[in-house]
C-alpha positions as CSV (number, residue, x, y, z in Angstrom):
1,X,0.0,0.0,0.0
2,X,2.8,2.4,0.8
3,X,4.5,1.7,-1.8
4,X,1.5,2.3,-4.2
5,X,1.2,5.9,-2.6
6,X,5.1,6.4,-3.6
7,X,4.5,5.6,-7.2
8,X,1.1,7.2,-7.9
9,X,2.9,10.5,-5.9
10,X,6.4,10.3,-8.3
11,X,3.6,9.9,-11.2
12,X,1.5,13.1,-10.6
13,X,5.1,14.5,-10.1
14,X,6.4,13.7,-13.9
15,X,2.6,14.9,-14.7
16,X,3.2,18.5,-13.5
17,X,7.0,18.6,-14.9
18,X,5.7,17.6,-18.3
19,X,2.8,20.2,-18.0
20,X,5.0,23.3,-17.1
21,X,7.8,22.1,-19.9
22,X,4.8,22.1,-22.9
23,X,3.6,25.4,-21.1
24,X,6.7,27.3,-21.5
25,X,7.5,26.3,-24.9
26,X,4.1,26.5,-25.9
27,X,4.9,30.6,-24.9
28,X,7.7,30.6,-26.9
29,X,7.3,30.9,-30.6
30,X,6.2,33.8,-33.0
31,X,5.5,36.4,-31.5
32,X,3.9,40.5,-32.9
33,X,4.7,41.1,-36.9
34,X,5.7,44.3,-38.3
35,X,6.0,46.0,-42.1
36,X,9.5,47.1,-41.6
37,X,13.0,45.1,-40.2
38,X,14.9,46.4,-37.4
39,X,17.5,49.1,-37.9
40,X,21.7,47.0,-37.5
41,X,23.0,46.3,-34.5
42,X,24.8,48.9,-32.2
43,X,28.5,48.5,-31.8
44,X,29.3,48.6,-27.8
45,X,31.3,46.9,-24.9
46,X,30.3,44.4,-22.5
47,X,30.2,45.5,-19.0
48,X,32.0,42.8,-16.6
49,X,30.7,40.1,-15.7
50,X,28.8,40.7,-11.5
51,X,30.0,37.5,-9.9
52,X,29.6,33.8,-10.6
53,X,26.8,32.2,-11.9
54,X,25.5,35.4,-14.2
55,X,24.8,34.6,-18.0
56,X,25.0,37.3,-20.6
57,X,22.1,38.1,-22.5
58,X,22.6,40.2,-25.7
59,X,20.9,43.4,-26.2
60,X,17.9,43.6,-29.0
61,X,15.6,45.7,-31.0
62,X,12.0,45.4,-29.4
63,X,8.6,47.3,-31.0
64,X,6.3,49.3,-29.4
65,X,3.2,50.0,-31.8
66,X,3.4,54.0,-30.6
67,X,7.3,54.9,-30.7
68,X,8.7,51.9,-33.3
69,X,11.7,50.1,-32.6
70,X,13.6,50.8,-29.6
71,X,16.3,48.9,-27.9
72,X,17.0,46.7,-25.1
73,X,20.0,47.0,-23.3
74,X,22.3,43.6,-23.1
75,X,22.8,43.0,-19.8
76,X,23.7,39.9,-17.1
77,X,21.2,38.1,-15.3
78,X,21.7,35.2,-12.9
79,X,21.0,32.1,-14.7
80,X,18.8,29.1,-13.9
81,X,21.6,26.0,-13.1
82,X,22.5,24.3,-16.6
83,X,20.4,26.1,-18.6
84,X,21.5,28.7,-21.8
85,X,19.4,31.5,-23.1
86,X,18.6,30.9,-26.7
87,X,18.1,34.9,-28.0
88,X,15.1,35.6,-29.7
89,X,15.2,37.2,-33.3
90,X,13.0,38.7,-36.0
91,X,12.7,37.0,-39.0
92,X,11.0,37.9,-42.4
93,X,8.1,36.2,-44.1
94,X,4.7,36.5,-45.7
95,X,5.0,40.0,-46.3
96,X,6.6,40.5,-42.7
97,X,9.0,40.4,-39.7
98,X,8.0,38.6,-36.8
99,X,9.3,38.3,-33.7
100,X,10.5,34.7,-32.4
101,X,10.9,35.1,-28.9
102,X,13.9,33.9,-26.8
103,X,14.2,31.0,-24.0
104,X,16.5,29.1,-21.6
105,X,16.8,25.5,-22.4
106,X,19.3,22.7,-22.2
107,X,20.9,23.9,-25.2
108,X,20.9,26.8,-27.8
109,X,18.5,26.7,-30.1
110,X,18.1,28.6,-33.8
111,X,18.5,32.5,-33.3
112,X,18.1,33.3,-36.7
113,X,21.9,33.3,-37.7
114,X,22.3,37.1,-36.1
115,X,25.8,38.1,-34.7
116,X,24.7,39.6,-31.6
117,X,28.1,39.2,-30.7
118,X,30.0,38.0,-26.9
119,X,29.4,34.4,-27.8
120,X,26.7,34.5,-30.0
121,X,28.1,34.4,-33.6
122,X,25.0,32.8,-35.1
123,X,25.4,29.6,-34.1
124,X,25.3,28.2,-31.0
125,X,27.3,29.7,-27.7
126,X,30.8,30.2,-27.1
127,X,30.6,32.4,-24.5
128,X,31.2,29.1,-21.6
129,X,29.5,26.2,-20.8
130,X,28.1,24.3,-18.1
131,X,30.4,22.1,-15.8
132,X,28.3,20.5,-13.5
133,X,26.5,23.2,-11.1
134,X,29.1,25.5,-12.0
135,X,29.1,27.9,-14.8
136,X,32.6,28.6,-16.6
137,X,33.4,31.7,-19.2
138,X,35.5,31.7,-21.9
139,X,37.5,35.0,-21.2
140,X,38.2,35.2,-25.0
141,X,34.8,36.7,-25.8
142,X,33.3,37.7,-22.5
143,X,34.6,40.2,-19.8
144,X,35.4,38.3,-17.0
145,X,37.5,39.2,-13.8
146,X,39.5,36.9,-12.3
147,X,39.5,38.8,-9.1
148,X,35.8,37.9,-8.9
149,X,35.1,34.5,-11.5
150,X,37.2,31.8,-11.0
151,X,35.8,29.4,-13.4
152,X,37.5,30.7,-16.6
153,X,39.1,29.6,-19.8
154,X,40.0,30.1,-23.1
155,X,38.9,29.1,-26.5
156,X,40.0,31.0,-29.7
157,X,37.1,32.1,-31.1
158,X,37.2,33.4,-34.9
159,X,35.3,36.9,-35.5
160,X,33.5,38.1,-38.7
161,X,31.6,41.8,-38.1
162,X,27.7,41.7,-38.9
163,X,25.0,43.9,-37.3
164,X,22.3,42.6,-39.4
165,X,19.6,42.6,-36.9
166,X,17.4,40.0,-38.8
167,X,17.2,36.9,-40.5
168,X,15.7,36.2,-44.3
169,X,14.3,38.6,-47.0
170,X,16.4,41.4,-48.6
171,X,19.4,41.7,-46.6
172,X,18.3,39.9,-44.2
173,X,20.6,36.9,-42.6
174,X,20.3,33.9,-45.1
175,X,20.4,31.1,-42.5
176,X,18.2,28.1,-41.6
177,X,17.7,26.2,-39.0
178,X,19.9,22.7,-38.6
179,X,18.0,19.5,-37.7
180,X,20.0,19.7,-34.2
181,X,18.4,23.0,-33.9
182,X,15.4,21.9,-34.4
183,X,15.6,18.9,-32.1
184,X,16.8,21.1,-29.2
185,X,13.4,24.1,-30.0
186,X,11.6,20.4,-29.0
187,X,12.8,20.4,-25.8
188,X,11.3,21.5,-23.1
189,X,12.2,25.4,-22.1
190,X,11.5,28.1,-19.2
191,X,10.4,31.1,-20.8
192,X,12.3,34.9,-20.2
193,X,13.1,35.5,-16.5
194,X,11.0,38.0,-14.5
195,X,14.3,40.5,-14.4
196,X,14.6,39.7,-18.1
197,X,10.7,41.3,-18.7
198,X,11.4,43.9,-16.5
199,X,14.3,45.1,-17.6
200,X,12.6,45.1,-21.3
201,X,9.6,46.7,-19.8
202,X,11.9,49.9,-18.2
203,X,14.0,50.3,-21.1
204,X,10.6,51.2,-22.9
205,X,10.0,53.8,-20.7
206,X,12.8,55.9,-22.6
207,X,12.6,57.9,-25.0
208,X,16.2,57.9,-25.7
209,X,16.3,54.4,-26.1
210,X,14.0,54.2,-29.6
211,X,15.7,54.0,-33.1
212,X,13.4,57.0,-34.2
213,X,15.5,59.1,-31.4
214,X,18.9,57.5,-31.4
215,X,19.7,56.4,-35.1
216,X,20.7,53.0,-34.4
217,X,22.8,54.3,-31.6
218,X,21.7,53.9,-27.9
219,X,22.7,55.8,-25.1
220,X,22.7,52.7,-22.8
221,X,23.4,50.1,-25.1
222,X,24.7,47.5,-22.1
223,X,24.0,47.5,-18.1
224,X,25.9,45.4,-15.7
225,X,22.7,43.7,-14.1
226,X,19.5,43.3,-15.4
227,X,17.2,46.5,-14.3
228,X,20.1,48.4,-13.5
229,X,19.8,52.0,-15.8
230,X,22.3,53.9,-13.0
231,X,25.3,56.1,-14.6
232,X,27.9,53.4,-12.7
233,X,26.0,50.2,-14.7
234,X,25.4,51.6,-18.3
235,X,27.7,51.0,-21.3
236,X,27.4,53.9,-23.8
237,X,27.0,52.2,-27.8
238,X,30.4,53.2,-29.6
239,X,28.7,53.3,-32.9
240,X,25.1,52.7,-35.0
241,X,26.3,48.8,-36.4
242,X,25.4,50.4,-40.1
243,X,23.7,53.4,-41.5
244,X,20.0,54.5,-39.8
245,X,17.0,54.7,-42.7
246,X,14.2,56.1,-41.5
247,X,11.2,54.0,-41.5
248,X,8.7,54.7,-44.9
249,X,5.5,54.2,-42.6
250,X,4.5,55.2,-39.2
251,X,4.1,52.6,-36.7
252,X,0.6,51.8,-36.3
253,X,0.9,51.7,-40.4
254,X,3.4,49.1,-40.0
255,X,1.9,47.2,-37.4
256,X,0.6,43.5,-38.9
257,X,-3.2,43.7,-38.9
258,X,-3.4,47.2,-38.3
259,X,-6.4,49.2,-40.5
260,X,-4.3,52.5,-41.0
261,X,-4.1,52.7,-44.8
262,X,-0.6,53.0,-46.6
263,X,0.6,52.4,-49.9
264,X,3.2,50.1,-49.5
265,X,1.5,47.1,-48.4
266,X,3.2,44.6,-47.5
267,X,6.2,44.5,-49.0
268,X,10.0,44.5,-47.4
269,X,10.5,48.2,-46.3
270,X,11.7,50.1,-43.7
271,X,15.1,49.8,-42.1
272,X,15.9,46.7,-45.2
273,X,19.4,48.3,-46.8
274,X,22.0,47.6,-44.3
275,X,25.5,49.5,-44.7
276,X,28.5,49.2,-42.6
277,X,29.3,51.4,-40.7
278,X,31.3,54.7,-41.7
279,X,35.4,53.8,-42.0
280,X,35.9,57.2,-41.2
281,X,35.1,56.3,-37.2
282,X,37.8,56.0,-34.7
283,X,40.5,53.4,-35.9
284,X,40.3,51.6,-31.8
285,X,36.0,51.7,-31.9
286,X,36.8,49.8,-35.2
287,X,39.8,47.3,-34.3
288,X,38.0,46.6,-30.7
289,X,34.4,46.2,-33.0
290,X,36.3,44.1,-35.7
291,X,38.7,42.2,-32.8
292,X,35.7,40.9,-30.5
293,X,32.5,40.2,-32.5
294,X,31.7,36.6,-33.3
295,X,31.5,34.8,-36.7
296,X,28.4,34.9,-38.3
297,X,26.2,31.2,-39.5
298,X,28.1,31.0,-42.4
299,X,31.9,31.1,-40.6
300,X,32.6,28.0,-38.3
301,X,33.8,28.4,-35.2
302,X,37.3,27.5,-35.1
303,X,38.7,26.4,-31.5
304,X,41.8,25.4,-29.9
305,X,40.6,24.8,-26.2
306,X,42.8,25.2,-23.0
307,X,42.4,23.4,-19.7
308,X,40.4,25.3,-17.5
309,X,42.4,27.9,-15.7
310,X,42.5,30.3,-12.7
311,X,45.6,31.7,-14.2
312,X,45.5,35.5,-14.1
313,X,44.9,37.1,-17.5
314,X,44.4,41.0,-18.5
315,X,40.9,41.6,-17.0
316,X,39.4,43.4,-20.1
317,X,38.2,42.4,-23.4
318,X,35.5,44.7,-25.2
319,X,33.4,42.7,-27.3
320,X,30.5,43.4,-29.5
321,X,26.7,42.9,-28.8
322,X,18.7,39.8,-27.6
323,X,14.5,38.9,-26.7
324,X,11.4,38.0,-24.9
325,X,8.1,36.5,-24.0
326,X,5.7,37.6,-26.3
327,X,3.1,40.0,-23.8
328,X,6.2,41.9,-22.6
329,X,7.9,42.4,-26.0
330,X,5.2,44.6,-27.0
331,X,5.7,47.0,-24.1
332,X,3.4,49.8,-23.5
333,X,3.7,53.7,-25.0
334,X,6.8,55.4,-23.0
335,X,6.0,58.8,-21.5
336,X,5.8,61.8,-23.5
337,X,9.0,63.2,-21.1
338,X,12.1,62.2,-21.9
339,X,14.5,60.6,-19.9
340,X,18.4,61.6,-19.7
341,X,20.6,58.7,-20.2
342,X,22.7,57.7,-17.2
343,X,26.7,59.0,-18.6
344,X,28.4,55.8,-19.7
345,X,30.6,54.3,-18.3
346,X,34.0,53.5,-19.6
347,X,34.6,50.2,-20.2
348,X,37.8,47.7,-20.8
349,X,39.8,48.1,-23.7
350,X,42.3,45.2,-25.4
């Protein structure tokens, strides 16, 4: 008899476990659709890494039907044990860009094939890995202190610079997703964190922080901890990742379903050209830019891998720049008062 309660008891258990995974991934998928593509990726440094056990997740364009696209700041954000964030991306098709939202799983799923840089090259994560409970970080492509994160190594990581902020259509990132990829968005997933939503939620509240404002060049492109907007946390952008195009529509025109009339229906316009950025920017913006972005889907990663090592290394290596569950992504209208952007704060150089 007791040993009939035990199994009926582990049985509702693996009942509830199954329930919550299909839950959470059945959050996680496409999200709002939009007439025009995001503007390119900023160009900015990641601020170091808080302590052990925090994950980077790379900053993103989100929409908000009133003000367009505006970003969301990369940022660190204490991860749940052996799970990765897979970064959500927008992606073009039937007539428009839609927004597949990001989630932590066992392992890294399809982002679209965008560079949003510090481990994320397009494919998969080199950032660190799981070893056991413990989280290590491959000091080669993230900014981690030895003073405060033992678990480090390093991995040669080859870099190729792309800001292209989305994936298919007219210059759009020509990538697909891989039958391991698509094995892995099967598995079961957790969906963004609440500091994740939050953190999306404040950086709406900006004015400063929306493409039509900045050009494709955020005033806090990166904070140290999720939530954190405070002059001491914020990482400045160093550069718009390509030239700004105005949008050809307003936003509640571009908005999928929306009844405002326009004239372009629904073909690829908007923010589509993408042109790197001016050479004519500061030669160290553009070595640290070039030196620290990952390759894109179509460059393999190419890796010589060290033990792992508590060795002291040079504290400091800039590197270059995602995405959410789909209520918070589209945020509400920011106040009509603008906001002044915390000053940035200097960051590690090479």
């Amino acid at each position: 008899m007791k040993m009939n309660r035990t199994v009926v008891r582990w049985a509702l258990l693996m009942l509830v476990v199954l329930s919550l995974g299909a839950a959470s991934f059945g959050q996680i998928g496409v999200g709002i659709s939009v007439r025009i593509g995001p503007p390119a990726l900023p160009v900015y440094a990641q601020p170091i890494c808080p302590g052990p056990g925090y994950f980077w997740t790379p900053g993103y364009w989100a929409w908000n039907d009133d003000g367009g696209y505006y970003w969301v700041p990369g940022t660190w954000v204490i991860a749940p044990v052996g799970m990765l964030w897979t970064p959500g991306y927008w992606g073009w098709g039937g007539g428009f860009y839609a927004w597949h939202a990001g989630y932590w799983g066992p392992h890294i799923g399809f982002y679209g094939g965008i560079n949003y840089g510090f481990g994320y090259g397009g494919v998969g994560f080199v950032g660190g890995e799981w070893r056991g409970g413990a989280f290590y970080y491959n000091r080669s492509v993230t900014n981690v202190s030895v003073t405060n994160v033992t678990n480090v190594y390093n991995r040669t990581v080859v870099v190729n610079e792309n800001h292209v902020a989305f994936n298919g259509g007219e210059g759009g990132i020509q990538a697909r997703a891989t039958a391991q990829e698509e094995a892995y968005a099967h598995e079961p997933h957790q969906a963004a964190l609440a500091a994740q939503t939050e953190h999306e939620h404040l950086a709406s509240q900006n004015r400063q922080n929306f493409a039509s404002e900045n050009h494709g060049r955020p005033a806090i492109a990166a904070t140290a901890r999720a939530g954190d907007f405070s002059a001491h946390s914020v990482v400045a952008a160093r550069n718009a990742g390509g030239e700004y195009h105005a949008p050809a529509m307003s936003p509640r025109e571009a908005r999928a379903g929306s009844s405002a009339p326009t004239s372009h229906g629904g073909s690829n316009q908007g923010f589509r050209p993408f042109t790197p950025p001016s050479k004519s920017g500061s030669s160290a913006a553009q070595h640290t830019n070039s030196s620290f972005q990952n390759q894109n889907r179509n460059n393999e990663t190419r890796a010589n891998e060290s033990r792992p090592s508590n060795e002291s290394h040079s504290n400091s290596r800039p590197a270059q720049s995602a995405p959410r569950e789909n209520s918070s992504h589209h945020s509400s209208p920011p106040p009509k008062a603008q906001h002044s952007a915390p000053a940035p704060k200097e960051d590690r150089r090479k």
